[in-house]
C-alpha positions as CSV (number, residue, x, y, z in Angstrom):
1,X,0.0,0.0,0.0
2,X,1.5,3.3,-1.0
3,X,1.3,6.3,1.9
4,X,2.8,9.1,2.3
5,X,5.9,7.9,3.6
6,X,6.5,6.7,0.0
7,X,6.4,10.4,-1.0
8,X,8.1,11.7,1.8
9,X,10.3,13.1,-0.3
10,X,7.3,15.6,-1.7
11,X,5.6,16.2,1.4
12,X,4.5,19.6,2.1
13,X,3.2,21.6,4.9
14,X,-0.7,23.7,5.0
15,X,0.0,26.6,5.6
16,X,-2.9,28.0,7.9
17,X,-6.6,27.4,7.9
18,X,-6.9,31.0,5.8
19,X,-5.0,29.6,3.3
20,X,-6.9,26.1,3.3
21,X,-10.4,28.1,2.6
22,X,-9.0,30.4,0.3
23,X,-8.1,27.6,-1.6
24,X,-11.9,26.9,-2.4
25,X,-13.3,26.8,-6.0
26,X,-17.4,26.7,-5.5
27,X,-19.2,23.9,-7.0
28,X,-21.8,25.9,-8.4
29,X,-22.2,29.3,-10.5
30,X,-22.1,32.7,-8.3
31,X,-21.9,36.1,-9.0
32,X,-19.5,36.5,-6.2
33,X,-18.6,35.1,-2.9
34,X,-16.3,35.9,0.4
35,X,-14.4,34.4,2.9
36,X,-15.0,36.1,6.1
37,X,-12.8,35.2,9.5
38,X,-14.4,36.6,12.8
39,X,-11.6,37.0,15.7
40,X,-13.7,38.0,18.9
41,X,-16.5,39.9,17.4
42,X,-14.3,42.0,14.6
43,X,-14.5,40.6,10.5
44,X,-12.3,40.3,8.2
45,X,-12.8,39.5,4.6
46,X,-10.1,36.8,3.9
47,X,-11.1,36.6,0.4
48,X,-13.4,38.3,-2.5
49,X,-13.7,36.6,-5.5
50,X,-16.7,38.9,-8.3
51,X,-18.1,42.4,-7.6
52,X,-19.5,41.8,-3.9
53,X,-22.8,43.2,-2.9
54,X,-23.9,44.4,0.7
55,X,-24.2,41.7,2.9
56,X,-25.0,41.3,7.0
57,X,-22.4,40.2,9.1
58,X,-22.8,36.9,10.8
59,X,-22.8,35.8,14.3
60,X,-21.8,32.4,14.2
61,X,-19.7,30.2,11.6
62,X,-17.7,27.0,11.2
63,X,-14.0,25.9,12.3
64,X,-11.8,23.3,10.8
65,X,-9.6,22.5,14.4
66,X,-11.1,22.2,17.6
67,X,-11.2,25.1,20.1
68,X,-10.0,27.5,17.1
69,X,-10.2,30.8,18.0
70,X,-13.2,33.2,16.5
71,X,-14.9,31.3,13.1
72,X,-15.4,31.6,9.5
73,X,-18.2,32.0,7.2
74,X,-18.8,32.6,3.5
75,X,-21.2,35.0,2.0
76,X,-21.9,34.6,-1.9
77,X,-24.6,35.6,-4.0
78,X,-26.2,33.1,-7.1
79,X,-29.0,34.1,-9.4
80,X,-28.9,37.5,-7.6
81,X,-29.8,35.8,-4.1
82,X,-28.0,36.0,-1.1
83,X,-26.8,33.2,0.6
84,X,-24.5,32.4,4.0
85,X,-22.5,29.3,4.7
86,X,-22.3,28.6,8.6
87,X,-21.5,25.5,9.2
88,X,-19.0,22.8,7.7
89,X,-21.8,20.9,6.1
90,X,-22.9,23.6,4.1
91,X,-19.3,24.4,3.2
92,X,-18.6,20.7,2.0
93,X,-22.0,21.2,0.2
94,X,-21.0,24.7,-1.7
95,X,-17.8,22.8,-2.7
96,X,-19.1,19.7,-4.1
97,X,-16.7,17.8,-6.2
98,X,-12.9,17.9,-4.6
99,X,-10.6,20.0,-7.5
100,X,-7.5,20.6,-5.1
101,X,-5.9,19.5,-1.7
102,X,-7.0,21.4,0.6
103,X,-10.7,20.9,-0.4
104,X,-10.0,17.2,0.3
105,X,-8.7,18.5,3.8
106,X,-12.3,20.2,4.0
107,X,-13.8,17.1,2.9
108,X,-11.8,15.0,5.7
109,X,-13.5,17.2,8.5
110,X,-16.6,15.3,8.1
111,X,-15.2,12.6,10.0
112,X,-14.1,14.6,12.3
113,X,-10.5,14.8,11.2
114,X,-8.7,18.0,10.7
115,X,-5.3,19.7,10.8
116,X,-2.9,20.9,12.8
117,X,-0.9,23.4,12.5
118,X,1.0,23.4,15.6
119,X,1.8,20.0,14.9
120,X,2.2,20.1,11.2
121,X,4.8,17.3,10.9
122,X,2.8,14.5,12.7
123,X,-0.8,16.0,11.2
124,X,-0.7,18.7,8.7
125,X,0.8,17.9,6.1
126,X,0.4,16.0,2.5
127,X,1.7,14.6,-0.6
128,X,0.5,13.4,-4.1
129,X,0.7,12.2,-7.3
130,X,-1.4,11.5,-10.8
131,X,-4.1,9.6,-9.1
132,X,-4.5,10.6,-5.2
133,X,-3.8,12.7,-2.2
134,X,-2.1,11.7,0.8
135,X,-2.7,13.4,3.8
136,X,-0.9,13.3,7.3
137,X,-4.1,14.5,9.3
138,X,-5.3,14.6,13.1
139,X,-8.4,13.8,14.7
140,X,-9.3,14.8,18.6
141,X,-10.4,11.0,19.9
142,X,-11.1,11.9,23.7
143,X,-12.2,15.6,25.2
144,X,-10.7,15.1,28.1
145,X,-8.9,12.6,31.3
146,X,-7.1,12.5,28.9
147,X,-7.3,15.1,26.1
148,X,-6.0,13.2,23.4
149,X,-5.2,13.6,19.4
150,X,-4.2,10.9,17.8
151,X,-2.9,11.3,13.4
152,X,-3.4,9.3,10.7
153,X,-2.7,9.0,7.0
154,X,-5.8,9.5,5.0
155,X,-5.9,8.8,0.9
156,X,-8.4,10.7,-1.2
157,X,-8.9,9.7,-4.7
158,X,-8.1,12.9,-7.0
159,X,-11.3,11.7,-9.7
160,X,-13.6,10.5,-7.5
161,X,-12.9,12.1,-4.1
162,X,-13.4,8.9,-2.0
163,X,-11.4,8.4,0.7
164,X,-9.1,5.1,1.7
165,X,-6.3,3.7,3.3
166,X,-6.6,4.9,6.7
167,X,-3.8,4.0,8.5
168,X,-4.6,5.1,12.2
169,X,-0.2,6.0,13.6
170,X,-0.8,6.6,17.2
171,X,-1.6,9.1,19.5
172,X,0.4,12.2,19.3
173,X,-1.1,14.3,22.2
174,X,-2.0,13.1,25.5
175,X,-2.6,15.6,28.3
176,X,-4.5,14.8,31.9
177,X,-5.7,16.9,34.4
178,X,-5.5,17.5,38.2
179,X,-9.1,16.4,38.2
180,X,-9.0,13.3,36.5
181,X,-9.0,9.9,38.4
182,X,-7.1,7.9,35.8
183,X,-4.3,10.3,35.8
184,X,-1.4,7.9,35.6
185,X,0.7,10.1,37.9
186,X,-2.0,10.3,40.6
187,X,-2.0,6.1,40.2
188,X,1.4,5.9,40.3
189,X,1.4,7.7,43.8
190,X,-1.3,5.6,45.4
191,X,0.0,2.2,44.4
192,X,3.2,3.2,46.1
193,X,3.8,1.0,49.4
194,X,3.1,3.0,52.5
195,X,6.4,4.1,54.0
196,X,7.3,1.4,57.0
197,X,7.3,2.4,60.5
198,X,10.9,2.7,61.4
199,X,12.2,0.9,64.5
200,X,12.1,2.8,67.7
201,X,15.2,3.7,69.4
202,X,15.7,2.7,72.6
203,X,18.5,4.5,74.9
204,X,20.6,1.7,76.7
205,X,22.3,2.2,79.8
206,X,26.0,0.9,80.0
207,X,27.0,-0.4,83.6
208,X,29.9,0.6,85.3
């Protein structure tokens, strides 16, 4: 089975969630759309692609990492309509069929996998050739005791966009709090053997 590691050679880094959705080529015909990132209550228009019309600023949108800070949406306008994208559904909708790599990244976040650009070597990067993509992604398996990621090589076919080959390589981030009760250090402490008494010391007295 060819992965990435057989193009390891080629492998290259994403380079920011921005850059992932600017990346998008809609699925259907629009008379403009934009790419706007919301960062504690102030927009920004990422990207504009046509003549854009006036639109009203959203209150809520859609991430591609977990606990990412502020949101996206998309605003575009078709037959003269407009029309908002909130949510990753939507978004994987308004795409359709997959035309570069970081649409198949998009795609990917339907099953919950995504990446990570703090970690970009284990689970944010990918590779390709004539027929597929390979991506290195990551995929948050437990909330919390512990919080844990684990990243996986993913292969999405370039025609059809279906995905294969999963290979699941192990957890890359585990992390445990004071309050949970299957911290391994807080086990470690209580299965170590109670200290023994130590003998008492008697004082002896010599004759003379």
């Amino acid at each position: 089975m060819l992965g990435i590691n057989a193009y390891s050679q080629e492998k290259k880094h994403f380079t920011g969630y921005s850059n992932i959705l600017q990346s998008i080529i809609p699925n259907q015909k629009t008379d403009f759309w934009i790419l706007v990132h919301n960062n504690y209550g102030k927009n920004q228009e990422v990207r504009a692609v046509g003549t854009k019309k006036e639109y009203i600023p959203q209150s809520s949108g859609f991430n591609l990492f977990p606990d990412e800070n502020g949101f996206f949406y998309v605003v575009y306008s078709s037959a003269g309509k407009i029309e908002y994208i909130t949510d990753l559904p939507s978004l994987r909708k308004f795409i359709g069929k997959i035309d570069n790599v970081e649409e198949a990244a998009i795609k990917l976040t339907d099953e919950g996998y995504f990446v990570d650009e703090e970690f970009n070597d284990l689970a944010g990067n990918y590779a390709e050739d004539g027929k597929n993509y390979y991506l290195e992604v990551g995929k948050l398996t437990s909330n919390e005791c512990p919080y844990q990621k684990k990243h996986f090589n993913i292969t999405v076919n370039k025609a059809t966009g279906e995905v294969a080959n999963i290979q699941d390589n192990g957890t890359y981030i585990e992390l445990y709090n004071k309050k949970c009760k299957n911290n391994p250090r807080l086990l470690k402490i209580e299965k170590k053997d109670p200290p023994k008494d130590e003998p008492k010391k008697t004082n002896s007295s010599k004759r003379r």
